[in-house]
N, C-alpha and C positions, 0 to 999 in steps of 0.2 A: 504494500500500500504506500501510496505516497505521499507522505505527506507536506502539505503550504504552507502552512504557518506555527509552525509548533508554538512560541510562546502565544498566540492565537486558539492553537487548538488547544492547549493545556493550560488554560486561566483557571481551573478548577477553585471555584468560590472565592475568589478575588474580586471584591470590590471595585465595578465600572464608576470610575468619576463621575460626579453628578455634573449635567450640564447648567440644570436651567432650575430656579425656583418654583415650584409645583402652584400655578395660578389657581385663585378660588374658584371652584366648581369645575375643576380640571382635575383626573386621576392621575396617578403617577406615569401608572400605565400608558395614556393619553399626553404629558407631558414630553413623557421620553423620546417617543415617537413623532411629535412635531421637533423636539432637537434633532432627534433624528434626520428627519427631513431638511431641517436648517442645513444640517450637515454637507447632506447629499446635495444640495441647491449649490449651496456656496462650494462646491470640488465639479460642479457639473462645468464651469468656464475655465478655460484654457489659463486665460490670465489670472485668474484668482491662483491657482495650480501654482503657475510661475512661481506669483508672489511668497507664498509659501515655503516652495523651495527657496527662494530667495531669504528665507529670515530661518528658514535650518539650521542652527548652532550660532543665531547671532540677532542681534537685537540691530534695527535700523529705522533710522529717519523716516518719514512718510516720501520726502524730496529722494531718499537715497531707494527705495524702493522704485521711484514713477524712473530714474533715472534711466534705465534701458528701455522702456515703452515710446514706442508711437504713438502716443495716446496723452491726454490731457492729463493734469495734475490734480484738477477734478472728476474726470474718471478714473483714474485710478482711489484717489481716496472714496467716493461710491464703493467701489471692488473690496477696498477695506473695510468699508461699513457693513458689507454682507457678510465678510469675514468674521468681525468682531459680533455682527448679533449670532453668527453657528457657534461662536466660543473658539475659532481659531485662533485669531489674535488676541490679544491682550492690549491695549495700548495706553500709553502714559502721557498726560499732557502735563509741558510745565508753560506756560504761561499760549504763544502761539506754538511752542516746539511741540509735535509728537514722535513718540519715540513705537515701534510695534515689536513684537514678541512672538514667536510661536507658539501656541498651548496646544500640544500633540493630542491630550487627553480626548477630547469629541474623535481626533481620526482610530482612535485606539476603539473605541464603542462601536463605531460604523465597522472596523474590520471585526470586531464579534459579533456584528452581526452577520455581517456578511458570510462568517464564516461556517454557522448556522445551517447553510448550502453550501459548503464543500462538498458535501457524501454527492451530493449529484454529478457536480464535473468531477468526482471522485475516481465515478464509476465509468466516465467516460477516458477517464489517464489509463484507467487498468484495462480497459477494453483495447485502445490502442497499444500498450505494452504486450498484452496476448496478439494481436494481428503481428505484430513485431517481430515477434518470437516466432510464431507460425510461418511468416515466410522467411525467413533464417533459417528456419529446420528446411521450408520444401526448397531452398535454392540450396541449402549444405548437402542435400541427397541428392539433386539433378546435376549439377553439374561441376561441383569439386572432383577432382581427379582421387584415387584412392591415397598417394603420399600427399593429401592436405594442400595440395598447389595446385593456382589457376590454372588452366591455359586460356591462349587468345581463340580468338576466332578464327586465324590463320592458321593454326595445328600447327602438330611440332614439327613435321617434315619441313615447313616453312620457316618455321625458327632455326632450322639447321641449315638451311640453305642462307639467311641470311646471315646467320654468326660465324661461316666460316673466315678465314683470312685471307685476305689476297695475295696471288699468288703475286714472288717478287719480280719486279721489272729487274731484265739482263743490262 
């Protein structure tokens, strides 16, 4: 079996980070699941995605962020606003400076859940590993020679005709 994500698959009764404060006349269950959703919304855009990766092991400007985009300094901090309400970012303001953060914890949720359905592309890795193996076995009977070696499609009489050495000019 193969497995994806082992510290994924083996959270065994470990504590998923809370995202979101549980609204009145909202169940938990119901809470979780529209963070959920926040989640997924805000990783569904390319540029959010960048951004992200962009603040991976490091905290940056809102300006040091927008700085490799084609894009406005106003669109981009939008991108970040999506960000911050899925609980991606984290950002700090000191007076107009913002500063953002990554908070891995929401991607950490979304892949348990995700991972919830592993067993299905599961089943589909181990099915193609058996096809795998199957035509490995039927081409190691058809046409391996008995000492374990290819041959080409030219035979060996061909091979011998072509490996000899030329005879020497007098």
């Amino acid at each position: 079996m193969l497995t994806i994500n082992n510290s994924v698959d083996n959270h065994s009764g470990m504590a998923l980070p809370s995202l979101h404060v549980v609204k009145h006349g909202v169940s938990a269950a119901e809470a979780e699941q529209e963070a959920l959703s926040g989640v997924f919304f805000a990783l569904s855009d390319p540029v959010r995605r960048e951004i992200l990766t962009r603040l991976d092991g490091r905290d940056l400007l809102v300006s040091e962020i927008a700085a490799p985009f084609d894009i406005s300094l106003q669109a981009i901090s939008r991108h970040i606003q999506v960000l911050v309400r899925a609980g991606l970012i984290a950002q700090e303001r000191t007076g107009r400076i913002s500063r953002c953060r990554l908070d891995a914890g929401p991607i950490y949720t979304a892949a348990v859940w995700l991972n919830r359905y592993s067993r299905y592309w599961q089943a589909q890795f181990d099915l193609l590993a058996a096809s795998l193996h199957e035509i490995e076995e039927r081409r190691g009977r058809r046409g391996a020679p008995r000492d374990g070696r290819r041959t080409s499609k030219l035979g060996r009489s061909a091979k011998r005709r072509t490996l000899r050495k030329p005879k020497a000019e007098k």
